[in-house]
C-alpha positions as CSV (number, residue, x, y, z in Angstrom):
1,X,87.9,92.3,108.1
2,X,85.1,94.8,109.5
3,X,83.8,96.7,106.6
4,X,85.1,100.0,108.8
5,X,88.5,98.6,108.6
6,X,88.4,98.4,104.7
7,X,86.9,101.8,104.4
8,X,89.3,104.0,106.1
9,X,91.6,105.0,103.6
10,X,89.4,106.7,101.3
11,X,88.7,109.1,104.8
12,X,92.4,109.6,105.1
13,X,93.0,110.1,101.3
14,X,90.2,113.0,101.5
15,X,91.2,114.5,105.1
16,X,94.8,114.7,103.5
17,X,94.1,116.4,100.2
18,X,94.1,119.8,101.5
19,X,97.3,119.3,101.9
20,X,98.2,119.5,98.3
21,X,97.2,123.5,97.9
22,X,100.2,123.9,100.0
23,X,102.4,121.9,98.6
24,X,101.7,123.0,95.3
25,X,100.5,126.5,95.6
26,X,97.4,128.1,95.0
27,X,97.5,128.5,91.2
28,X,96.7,124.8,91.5
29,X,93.7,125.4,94.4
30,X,90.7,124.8,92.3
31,X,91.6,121.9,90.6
32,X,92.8,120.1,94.1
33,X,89.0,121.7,95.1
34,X,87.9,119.2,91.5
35,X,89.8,116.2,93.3
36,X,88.5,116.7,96.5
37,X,84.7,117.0,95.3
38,X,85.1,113.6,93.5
39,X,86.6,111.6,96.7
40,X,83.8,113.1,98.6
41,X,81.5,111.8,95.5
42,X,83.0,108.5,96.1
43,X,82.9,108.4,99.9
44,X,79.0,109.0,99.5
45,X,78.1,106.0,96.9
46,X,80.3,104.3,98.8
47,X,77.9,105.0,102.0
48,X,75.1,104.3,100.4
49,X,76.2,101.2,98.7
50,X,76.3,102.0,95.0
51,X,80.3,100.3,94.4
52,X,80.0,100.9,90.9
53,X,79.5,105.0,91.4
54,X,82.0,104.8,94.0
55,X,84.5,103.3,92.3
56,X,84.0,105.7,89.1
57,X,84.3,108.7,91.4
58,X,87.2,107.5,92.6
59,X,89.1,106.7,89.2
60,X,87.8,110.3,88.2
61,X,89.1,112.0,91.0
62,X,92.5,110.1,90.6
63,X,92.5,110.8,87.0
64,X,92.5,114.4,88.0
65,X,95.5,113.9,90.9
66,X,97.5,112.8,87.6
67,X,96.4,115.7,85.6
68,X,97.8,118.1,88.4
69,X,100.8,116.1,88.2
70,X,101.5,116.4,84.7
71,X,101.5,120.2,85.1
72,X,104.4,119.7,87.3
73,X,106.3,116.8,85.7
74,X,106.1,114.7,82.9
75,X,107.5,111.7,84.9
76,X,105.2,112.7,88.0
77,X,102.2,112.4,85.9
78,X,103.2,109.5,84.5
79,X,104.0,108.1,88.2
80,X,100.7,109.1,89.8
81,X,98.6,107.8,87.0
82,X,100.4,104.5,87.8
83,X,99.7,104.8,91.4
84,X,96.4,106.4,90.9
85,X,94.9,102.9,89.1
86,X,96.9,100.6,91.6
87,X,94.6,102.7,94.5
88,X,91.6,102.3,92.3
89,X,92.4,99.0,91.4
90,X,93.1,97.7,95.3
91,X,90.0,98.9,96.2
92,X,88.2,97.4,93.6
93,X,89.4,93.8,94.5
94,X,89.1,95.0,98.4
95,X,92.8,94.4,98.2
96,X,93.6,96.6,101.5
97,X,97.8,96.1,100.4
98,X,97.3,97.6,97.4
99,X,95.5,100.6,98.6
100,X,97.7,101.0,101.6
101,X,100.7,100.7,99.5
102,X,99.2,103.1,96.9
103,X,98.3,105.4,99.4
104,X,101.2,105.7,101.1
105,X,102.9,106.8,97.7
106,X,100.4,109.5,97.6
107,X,100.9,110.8,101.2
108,X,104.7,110.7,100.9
109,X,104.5,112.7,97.3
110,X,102.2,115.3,98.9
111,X,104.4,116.2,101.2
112,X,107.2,117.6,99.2
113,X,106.7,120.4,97.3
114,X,107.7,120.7,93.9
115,X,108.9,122.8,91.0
116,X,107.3,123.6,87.9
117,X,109.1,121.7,84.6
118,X,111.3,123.9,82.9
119,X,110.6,124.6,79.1
């Protein structure tokens, strides 16, 4: 596989994220902002071949994609922090299953907005 074809969905995860101030409002903005900066963080390591930084970036910037869930739901958090290390995880083995399978958790979960926990 073409080292392009490996790298793709840490593009698509960053062109997507935007999508979550929608989703879930703009109380959460910065913090989806936090997220964002580390992909980008990642993306650039990545570029410049440091895998190690990359791959920190990335488990920092999905450890924040929990945190946001958390805020919403218990069982969401608990859910993306799953799915967060399986998408860290994939592309740490270069498993492209993993991370498509992984991603495509987070893509479908960004698309539906949710509701705040009630106390």
């Amino acid at each position: 596989m073409a080292d392009d074809e490996r790298q793709w969905p840490l593009e698509r995860l960053i062109l997507g994220i935007d999508e979550l101030k929608v989703v879930l409002g703009p109380d959460v903005a910065p913090q989806v902002e936090h997220v964002k900066e580390w992909l980008v963080r990642a993306l650039l390591a990545r570029d410049r071949g440091d895998r190690p930084a990359s791959l920190q970036a990335m488990a920092s910037a999905m450890a924040e994609l929990a945190r946001l869930g958390d805020g919403l739901d218990s069982a969401e958090g608990a859910m993306m922090r799953a799915v967060s290390a399986a998408f860290v995880g994939g592309l740490a083995r270069e498993d492209r299953e993993a991370v498509e399978s992984s991603l495509s958790v987070i893509q479908s979960k960004a698309g539906k907005p949710k509701k705040p926990e009630l106390s």
